[in-house]
N, CA, C and O atoms as CSV, one atom per row, in Angstrom:
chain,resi,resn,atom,element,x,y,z
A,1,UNK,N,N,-0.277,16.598,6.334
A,1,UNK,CA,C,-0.191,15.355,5.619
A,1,UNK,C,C,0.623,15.611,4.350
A,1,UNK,O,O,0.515,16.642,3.687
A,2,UNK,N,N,1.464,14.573,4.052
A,2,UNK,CA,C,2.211,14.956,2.631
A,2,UNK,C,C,2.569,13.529,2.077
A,2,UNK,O,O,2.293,12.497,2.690
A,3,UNK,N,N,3.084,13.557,1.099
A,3,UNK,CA,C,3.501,12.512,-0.049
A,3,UNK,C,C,4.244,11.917,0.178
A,3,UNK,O,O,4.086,10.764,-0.223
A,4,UNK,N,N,5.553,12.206,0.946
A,4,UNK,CA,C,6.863,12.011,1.098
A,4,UNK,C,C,7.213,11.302,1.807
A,4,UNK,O,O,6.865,11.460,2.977
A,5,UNK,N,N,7.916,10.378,1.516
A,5,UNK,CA,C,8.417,8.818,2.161
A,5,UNK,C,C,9.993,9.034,3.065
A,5,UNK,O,O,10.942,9.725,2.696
A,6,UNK,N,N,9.911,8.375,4.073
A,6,UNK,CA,C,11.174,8.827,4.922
A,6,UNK,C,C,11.676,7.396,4.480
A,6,UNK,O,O,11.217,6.256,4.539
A,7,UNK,N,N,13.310,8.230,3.814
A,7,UNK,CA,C,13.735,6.641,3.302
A,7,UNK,C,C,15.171,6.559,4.554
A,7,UNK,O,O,15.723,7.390,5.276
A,8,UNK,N,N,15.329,5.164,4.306
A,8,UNK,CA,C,15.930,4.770,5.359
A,8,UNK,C,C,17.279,3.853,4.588
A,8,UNK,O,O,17.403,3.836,3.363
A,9,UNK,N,N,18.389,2.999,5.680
A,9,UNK,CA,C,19.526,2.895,4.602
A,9,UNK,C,C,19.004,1.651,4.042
A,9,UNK,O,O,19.530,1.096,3.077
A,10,UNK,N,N,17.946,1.204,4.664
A,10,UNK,CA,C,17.877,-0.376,4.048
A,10,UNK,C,C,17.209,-0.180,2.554
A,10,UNK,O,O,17.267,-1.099,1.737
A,11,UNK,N,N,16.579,1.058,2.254
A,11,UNK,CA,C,16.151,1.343,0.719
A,11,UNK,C,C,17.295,1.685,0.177
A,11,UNK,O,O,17.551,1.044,-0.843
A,12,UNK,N,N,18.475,2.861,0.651
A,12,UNK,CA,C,19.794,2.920,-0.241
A,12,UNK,C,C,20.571,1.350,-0.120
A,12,UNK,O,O,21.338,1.173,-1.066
A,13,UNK,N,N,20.542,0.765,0.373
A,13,UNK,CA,C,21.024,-0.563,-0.066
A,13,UNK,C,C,20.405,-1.461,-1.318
A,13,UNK,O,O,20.894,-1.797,-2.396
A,14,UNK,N,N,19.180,-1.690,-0.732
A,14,UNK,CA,C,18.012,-1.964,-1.695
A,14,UNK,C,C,18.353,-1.474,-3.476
A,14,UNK,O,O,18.343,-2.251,-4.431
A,15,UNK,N,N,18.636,0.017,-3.523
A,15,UNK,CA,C,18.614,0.813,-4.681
A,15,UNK,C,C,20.193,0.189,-5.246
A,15,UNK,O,O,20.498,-0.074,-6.409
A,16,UNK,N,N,20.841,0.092,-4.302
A,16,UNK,CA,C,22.408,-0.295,-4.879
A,16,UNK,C,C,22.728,-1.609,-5.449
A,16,UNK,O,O,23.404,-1.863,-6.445
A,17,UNK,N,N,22.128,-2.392,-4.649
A,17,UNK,CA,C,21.842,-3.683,-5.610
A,17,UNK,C,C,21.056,-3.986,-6.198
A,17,UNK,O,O,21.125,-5.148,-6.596
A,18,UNK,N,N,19.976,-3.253,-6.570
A,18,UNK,CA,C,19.007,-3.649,-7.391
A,18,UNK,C,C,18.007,-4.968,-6.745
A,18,UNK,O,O,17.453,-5.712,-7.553
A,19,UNK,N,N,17.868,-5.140,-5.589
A,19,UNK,CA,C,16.971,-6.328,-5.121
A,19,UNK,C,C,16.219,-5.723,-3.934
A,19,UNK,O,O,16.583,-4.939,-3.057
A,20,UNK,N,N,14.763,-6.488,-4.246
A,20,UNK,CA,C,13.858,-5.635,-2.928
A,20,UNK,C,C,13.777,-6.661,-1.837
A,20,UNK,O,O,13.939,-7.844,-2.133
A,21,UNK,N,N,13.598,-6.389,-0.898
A,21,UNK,CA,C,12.822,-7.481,0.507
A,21,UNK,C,C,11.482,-7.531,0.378
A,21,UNK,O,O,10.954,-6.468,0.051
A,22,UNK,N,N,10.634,-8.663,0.577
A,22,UNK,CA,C,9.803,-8.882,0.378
A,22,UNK,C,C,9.216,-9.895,1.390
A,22,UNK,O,O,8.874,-11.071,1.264
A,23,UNK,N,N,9.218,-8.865,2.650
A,23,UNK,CA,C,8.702,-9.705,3.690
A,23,UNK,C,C,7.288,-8.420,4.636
A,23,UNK,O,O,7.068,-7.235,4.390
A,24,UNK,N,N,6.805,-9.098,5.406
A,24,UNK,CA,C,5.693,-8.270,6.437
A,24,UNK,C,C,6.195,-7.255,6.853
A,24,UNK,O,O,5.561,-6.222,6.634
A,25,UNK,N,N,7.544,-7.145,7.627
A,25,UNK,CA,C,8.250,-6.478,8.348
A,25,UNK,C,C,8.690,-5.415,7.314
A,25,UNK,O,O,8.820,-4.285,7.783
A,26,UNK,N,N,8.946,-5.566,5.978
A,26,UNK,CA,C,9.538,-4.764,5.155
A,26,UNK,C,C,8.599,-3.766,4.692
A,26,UNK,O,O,8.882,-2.599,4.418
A,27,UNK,N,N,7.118,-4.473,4.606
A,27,UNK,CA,C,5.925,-3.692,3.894
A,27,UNK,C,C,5.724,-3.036,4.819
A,27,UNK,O,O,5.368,-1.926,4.421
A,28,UNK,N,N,5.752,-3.092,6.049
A,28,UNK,CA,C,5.414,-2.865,7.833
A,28,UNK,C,C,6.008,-0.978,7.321
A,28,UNK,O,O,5.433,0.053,6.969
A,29,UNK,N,N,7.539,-1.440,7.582
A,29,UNK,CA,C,8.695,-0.360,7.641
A,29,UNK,C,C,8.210,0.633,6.295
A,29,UNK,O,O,8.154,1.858,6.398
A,30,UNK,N,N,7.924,0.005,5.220
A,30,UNK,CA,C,7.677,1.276,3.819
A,30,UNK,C,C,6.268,1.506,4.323
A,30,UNK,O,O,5.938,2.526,3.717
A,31,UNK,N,N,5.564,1.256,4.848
A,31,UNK,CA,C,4.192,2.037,5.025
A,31,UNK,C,C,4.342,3.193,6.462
A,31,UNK,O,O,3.797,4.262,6.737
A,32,UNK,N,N,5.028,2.618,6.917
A,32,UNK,CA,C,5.579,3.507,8.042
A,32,UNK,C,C,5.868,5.038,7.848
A,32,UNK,O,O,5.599,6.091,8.427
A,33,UNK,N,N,6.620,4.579,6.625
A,33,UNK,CA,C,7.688,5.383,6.305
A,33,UNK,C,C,7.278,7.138,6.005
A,33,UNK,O,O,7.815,8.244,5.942
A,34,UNK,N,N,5.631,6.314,5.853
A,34,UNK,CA,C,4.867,8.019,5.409
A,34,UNK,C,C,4.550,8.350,6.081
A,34,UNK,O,O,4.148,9.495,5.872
A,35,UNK,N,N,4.367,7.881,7.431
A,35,UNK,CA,C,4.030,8.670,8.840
A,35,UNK,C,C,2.797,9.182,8.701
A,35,UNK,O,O,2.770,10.353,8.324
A,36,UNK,N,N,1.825,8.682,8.882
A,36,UNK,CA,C,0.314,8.953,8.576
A,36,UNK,C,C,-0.128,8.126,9.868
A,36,UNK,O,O,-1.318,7.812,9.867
A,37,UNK,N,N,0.644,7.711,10.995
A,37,UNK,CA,C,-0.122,6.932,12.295
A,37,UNK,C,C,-1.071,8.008,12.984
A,37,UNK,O,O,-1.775,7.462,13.833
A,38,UNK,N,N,-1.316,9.480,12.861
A,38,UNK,CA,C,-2.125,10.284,13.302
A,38,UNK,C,C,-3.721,9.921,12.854
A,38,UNK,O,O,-4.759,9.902,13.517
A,39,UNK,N,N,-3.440,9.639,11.415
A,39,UNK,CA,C,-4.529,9.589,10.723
A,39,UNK,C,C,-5.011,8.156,10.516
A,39,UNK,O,O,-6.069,7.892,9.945
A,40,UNK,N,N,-4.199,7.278,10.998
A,40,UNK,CA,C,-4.694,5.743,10.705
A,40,UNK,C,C,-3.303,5.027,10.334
A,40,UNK,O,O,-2.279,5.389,9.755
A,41,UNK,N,N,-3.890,3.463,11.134
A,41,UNK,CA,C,-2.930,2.877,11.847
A,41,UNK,C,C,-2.732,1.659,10.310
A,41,UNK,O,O,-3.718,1.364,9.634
A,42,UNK,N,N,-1.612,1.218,10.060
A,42,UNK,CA,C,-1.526,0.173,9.171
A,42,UNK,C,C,-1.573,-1.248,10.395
A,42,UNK,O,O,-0.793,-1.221,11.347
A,43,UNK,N,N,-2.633,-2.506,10.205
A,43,UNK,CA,C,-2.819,-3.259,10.814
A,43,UNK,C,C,-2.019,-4.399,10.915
A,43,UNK,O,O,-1.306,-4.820,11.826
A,44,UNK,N,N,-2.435,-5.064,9.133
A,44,UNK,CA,C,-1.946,-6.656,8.635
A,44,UNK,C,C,-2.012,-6.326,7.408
A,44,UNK,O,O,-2.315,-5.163,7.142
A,45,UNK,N,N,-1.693,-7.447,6.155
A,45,UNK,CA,C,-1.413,-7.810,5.138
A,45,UNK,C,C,-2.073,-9.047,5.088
A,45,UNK,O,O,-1.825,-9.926,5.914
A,46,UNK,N,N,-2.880,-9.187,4.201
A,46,UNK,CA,C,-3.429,-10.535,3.921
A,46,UNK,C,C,-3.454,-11.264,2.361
A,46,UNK,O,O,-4.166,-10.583,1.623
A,47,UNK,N,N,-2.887,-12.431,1.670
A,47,UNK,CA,C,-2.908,-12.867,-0.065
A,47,UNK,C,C,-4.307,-13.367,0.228
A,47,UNK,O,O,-4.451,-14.056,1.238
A,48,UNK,N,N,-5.341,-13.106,-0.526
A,48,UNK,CA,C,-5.784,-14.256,-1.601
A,48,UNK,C,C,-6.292,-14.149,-2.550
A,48,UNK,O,O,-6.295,-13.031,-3.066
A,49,UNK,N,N,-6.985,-15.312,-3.248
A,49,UNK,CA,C,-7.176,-15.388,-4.506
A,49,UNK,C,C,-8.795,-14.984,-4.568
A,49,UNK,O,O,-9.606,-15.528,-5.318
A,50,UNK,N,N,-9.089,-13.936,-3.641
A,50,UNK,CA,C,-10.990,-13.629,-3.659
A,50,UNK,C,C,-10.813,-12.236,-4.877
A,50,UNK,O,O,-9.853,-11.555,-5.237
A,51,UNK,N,N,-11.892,-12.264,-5.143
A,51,UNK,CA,C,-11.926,-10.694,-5.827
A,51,UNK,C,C,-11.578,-9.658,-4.296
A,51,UNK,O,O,-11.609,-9.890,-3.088
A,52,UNK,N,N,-11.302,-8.642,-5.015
A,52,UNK,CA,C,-11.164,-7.226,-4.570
A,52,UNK,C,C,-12.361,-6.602,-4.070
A,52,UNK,O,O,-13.247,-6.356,-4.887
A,53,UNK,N,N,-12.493,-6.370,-3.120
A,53,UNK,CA,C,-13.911,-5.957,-2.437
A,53,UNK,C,C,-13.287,-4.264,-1.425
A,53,UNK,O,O,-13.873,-3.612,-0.560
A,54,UNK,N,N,-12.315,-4.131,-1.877
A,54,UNK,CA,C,-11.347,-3.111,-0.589
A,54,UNK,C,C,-12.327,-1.708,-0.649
A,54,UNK,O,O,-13.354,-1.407,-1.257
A,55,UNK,N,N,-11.576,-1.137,0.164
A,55,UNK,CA,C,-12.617,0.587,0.085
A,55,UNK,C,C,-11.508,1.313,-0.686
A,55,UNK,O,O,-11.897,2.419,-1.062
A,56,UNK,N,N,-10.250,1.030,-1.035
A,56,UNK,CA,C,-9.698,2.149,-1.845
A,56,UNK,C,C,-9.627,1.814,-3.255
A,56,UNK,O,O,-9.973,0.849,-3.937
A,57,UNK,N,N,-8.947,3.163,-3.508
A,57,UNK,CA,C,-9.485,2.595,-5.318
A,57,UNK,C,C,-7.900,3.391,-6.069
A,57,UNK,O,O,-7.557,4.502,-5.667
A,58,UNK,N,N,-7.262,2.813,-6.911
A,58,UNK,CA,C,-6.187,2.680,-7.844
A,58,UNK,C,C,-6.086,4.205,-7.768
A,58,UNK,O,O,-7.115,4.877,-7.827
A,59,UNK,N,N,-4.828,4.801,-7.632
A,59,UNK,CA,C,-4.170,5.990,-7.884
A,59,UNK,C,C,-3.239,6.220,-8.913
A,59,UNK,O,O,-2.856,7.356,-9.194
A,60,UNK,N,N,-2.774,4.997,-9.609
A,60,UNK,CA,C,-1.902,4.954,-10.817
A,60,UNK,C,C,-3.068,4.540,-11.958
A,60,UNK,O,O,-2.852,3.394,-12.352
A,61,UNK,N,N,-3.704,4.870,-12.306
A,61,UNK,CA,C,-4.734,4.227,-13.383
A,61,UNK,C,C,-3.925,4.367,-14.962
A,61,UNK,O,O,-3.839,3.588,-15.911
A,62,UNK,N,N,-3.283,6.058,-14.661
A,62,UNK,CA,C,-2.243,6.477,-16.263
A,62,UNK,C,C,-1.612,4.922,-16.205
A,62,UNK,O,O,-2.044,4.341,-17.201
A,63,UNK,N,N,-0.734,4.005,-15.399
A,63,UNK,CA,C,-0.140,3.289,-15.741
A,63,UNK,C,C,-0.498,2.253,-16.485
A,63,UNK,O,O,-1.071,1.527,-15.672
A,64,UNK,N,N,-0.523,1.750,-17.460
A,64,UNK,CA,C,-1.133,-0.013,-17.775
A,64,UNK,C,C,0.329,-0.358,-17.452
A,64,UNK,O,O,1.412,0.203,-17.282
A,65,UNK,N,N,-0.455,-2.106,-17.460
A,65,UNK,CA,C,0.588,-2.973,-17.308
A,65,UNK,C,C,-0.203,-4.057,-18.434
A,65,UNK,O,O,-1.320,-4.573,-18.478
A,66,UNK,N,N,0.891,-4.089,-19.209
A,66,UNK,CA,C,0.821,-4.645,-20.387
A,66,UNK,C,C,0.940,-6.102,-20.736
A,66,UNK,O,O,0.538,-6.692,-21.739
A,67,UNK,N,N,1.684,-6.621,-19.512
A,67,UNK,CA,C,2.629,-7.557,-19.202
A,67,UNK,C,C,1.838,-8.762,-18.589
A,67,UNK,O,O,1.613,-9.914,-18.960
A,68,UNK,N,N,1.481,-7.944,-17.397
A,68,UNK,CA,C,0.834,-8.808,-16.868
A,68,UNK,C,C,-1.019,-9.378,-16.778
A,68,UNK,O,O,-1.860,-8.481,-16.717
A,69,UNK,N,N,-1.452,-10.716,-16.779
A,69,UNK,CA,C,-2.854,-10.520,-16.655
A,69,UNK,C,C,-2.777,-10.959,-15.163
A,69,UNK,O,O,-2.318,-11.944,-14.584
A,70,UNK,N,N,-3.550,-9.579,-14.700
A,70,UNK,CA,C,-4.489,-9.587,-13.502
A,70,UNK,C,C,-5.363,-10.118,-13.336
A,70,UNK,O,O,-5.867,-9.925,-12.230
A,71,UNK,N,N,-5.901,-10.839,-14.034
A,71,UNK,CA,C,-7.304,-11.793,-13.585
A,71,UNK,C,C,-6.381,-12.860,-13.152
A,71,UNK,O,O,-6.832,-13.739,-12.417
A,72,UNK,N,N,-5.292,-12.889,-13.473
A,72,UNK,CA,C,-4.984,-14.034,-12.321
A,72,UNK,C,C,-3.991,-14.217,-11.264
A,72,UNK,O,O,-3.601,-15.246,-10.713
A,73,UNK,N,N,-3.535,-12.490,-11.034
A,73,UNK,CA,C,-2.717,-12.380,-9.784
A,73,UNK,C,C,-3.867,-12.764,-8.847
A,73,UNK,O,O,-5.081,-12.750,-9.049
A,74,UNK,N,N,-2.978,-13.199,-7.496
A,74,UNK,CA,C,-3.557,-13.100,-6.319
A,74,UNK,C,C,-3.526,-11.652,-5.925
A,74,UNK,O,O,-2.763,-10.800,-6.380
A,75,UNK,N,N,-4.678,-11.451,-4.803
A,75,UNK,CA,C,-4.783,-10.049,-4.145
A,75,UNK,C,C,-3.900,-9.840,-3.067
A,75,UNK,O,O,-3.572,-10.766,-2.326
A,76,UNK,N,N,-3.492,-8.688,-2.930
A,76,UNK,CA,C,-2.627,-8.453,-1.422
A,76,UNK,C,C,-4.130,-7.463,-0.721
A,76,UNK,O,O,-4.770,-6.491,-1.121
A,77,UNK,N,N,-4.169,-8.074,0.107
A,77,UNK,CA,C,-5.626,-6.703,0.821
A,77,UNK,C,C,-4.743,-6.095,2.177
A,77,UNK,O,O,-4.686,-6.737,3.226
A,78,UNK,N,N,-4.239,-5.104,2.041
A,78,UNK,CA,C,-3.767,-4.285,3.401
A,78,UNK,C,C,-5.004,-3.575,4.586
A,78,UNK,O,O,-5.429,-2.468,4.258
A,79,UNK,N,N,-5.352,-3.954,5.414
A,79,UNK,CA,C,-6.015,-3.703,6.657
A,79,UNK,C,C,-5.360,-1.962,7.038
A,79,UNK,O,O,-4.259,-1.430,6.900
A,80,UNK,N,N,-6.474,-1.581,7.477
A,80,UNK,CA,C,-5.980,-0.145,8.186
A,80,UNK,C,C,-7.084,0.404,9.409
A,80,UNK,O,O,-8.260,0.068,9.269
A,81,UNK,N,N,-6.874,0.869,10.069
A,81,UNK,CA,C,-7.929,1.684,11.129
A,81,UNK,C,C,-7.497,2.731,11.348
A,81,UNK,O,O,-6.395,3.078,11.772
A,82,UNK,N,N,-8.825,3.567,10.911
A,82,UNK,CA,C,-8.888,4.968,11.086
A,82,UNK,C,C,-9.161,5.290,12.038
A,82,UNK,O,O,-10.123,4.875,12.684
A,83,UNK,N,N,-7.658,6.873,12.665
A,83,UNK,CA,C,-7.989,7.094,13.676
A,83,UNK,C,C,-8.453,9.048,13.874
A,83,UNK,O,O,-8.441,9.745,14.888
A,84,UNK,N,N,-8.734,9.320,12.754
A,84,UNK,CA,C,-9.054,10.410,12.567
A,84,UNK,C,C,-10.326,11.045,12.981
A,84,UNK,O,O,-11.074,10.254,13.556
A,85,UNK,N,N,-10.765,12.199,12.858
A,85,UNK,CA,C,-11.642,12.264,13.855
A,85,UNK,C,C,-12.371,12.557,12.840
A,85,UNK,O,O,-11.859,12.856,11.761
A,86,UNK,N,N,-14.016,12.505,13.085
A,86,UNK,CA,C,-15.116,12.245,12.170
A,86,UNK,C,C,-15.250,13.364,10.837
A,86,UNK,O,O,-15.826,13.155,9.770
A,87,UNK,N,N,-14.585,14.506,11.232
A,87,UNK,CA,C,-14.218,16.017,10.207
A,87,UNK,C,C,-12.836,15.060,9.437
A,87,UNK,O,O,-12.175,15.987,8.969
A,88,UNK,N,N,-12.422,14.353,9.236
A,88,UNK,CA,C,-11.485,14.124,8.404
A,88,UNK,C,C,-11.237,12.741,7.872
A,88,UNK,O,O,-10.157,12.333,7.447
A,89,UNK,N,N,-12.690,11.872,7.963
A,89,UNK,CA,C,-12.634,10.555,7.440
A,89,UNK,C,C,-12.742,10.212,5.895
A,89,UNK,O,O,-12.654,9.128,5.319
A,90,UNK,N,N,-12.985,11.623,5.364
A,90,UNK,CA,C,-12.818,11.581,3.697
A,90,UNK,C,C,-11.397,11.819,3.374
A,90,UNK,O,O,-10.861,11.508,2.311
A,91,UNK,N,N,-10.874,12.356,4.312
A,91,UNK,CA,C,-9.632,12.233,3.902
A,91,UNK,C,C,-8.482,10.582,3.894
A,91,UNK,O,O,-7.430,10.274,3.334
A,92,UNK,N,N,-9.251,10.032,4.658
A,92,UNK,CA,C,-8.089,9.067,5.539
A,92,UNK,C,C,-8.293,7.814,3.831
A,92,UNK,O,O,-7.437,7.179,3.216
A,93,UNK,N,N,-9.688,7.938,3.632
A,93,UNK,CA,C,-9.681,6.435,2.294
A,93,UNK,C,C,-8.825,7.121,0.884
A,93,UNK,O,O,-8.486,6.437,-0.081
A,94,UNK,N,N,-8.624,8.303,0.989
A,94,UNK,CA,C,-7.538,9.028,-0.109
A,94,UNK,C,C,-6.433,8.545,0.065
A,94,UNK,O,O,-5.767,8.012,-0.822
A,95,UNK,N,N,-6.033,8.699,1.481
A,95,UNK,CA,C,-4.567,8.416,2.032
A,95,UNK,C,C,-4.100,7.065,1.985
A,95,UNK,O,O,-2.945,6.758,1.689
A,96,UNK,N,N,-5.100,6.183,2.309
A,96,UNK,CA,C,-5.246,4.482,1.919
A,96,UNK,C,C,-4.954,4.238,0.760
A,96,UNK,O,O,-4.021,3.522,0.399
A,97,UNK,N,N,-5.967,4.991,-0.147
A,97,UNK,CA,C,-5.600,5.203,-1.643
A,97,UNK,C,C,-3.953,4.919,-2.078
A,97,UNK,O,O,-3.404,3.949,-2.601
A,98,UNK,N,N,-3.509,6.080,-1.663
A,98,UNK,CA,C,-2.211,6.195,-1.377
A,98,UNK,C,C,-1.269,5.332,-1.724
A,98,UNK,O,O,-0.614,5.081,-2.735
A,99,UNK,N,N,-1.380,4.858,-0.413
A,99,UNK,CA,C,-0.299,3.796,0.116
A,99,UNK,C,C,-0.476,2.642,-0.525
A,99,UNK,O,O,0.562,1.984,-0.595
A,100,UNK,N,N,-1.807,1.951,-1.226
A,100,UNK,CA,C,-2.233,0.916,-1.804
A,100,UNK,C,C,-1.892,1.213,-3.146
A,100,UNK,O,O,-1.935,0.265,-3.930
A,101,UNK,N,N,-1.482,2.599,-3.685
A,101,UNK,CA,C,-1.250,2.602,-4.919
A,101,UNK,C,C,0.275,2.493,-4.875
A,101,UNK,O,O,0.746,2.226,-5.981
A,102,UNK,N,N,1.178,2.629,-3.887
A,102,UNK,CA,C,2.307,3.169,-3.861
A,102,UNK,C,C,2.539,1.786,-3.564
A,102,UNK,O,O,3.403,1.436,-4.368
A,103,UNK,N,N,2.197,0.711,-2.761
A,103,UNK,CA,C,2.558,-0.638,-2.348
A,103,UNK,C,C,2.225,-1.314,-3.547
A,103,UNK,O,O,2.530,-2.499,-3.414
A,104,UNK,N,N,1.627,-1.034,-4.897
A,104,UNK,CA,C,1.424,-1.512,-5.777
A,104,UNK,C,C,2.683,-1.853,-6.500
A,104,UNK,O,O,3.121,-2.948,-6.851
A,105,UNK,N,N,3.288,-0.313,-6.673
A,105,UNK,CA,C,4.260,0.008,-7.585
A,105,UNK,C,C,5.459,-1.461,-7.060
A,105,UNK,O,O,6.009,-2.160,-7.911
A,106,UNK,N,N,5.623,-1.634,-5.796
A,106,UNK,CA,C,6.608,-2.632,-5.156
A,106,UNK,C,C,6.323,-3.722,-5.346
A,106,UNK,O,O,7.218,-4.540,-5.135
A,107,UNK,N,N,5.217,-4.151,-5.739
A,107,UNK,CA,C,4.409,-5.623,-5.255
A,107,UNK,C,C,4.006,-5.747,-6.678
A,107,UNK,O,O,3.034,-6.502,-6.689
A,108,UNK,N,N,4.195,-5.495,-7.472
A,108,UNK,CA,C,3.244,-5.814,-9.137
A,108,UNK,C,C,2.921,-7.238,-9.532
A,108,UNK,O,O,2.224,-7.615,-10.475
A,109,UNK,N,N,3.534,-7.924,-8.666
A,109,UNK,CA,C,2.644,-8.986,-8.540
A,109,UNK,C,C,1.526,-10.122,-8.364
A,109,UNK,O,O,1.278,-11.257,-8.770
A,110,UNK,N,N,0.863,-8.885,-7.295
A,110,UNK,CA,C,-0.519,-8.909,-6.504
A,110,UNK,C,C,-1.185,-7.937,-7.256
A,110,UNK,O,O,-0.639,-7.106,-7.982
A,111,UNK,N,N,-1.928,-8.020,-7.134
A,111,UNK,CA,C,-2.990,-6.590,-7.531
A,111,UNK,C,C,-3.787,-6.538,-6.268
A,111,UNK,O,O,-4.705,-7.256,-5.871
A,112,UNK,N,N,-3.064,-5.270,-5.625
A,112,UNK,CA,C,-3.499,-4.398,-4.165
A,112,UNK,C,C,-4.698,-3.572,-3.860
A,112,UNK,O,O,-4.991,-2.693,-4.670
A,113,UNK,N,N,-5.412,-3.736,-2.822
A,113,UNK,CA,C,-6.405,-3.176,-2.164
A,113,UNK,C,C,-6.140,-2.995,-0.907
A,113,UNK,O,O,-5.031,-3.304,-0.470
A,114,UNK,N,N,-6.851,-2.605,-0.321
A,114,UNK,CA,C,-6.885,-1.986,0.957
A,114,UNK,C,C,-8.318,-1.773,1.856
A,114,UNK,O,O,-9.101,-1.114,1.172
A,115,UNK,N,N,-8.852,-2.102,3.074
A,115,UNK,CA,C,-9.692,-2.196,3.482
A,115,UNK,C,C,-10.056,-1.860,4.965
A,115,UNK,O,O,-9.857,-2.863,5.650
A,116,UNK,N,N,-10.590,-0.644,5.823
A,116,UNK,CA,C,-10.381,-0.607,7.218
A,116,UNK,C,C,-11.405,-1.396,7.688
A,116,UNK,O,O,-12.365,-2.054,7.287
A,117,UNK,N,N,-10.583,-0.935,9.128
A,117,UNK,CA,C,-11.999,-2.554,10.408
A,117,UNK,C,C,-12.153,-1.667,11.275
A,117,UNK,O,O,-12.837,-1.893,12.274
């Protein structure tokens, strides 16, 4: 398991103009990108405006955001199923962790969680 994101040309495009995509298919492809389908599958993406109830928990905490108030973004809740085997299910809500902190950094709009079924 590792950190490292397989980038693809639609992020060097992305980086060259300075504009992100911001669709299912796009969040689909950057969660992909870390190749963690051994360990658990990314499902759906769901907005709303409920509190945060997810099983992972913030990996950027050093960051504030100064800017924005979060009590009144909507939530993005990302779905996942773990497919790891019962010796490595403490690992898999780290890895969720992860990706919910890293889909943050893209999305600062939402304030992200994450939740398996």
């Amino acid at each position: 398991m590792q950190n490292l994101r397989s980038e693809e040309s639609i992020e060097k495009i992305q980086k060259k103009w300075n504009q992100s995509i911001k669709t299912k298919a796009e969040l689909l492809r950057f969660i992909k990108g870390f190749d963690l389908e051994e360990y658990m599958e990314y499902l759906d993406c769901e907005i709303t405006d409920e509190s945060l109830t997810g099983e992972t928990y913030d990996m950027n905490t050093f960051i504030e955001d100064e800017i924005r108030d979060r009590r009144a973004a909507r939530k993005l809740i990302l779905t996942f199923k773990a497919k790891a085997d019962e010796s490595r299910k403490w690992l898999i809500r780290d890895a969720a962790s992860y990706i919910v902190s890293e889909v943050q950094r893209i999305y600062p709009e939402y304030e992200c969680g994450g939740k398996f079924v």
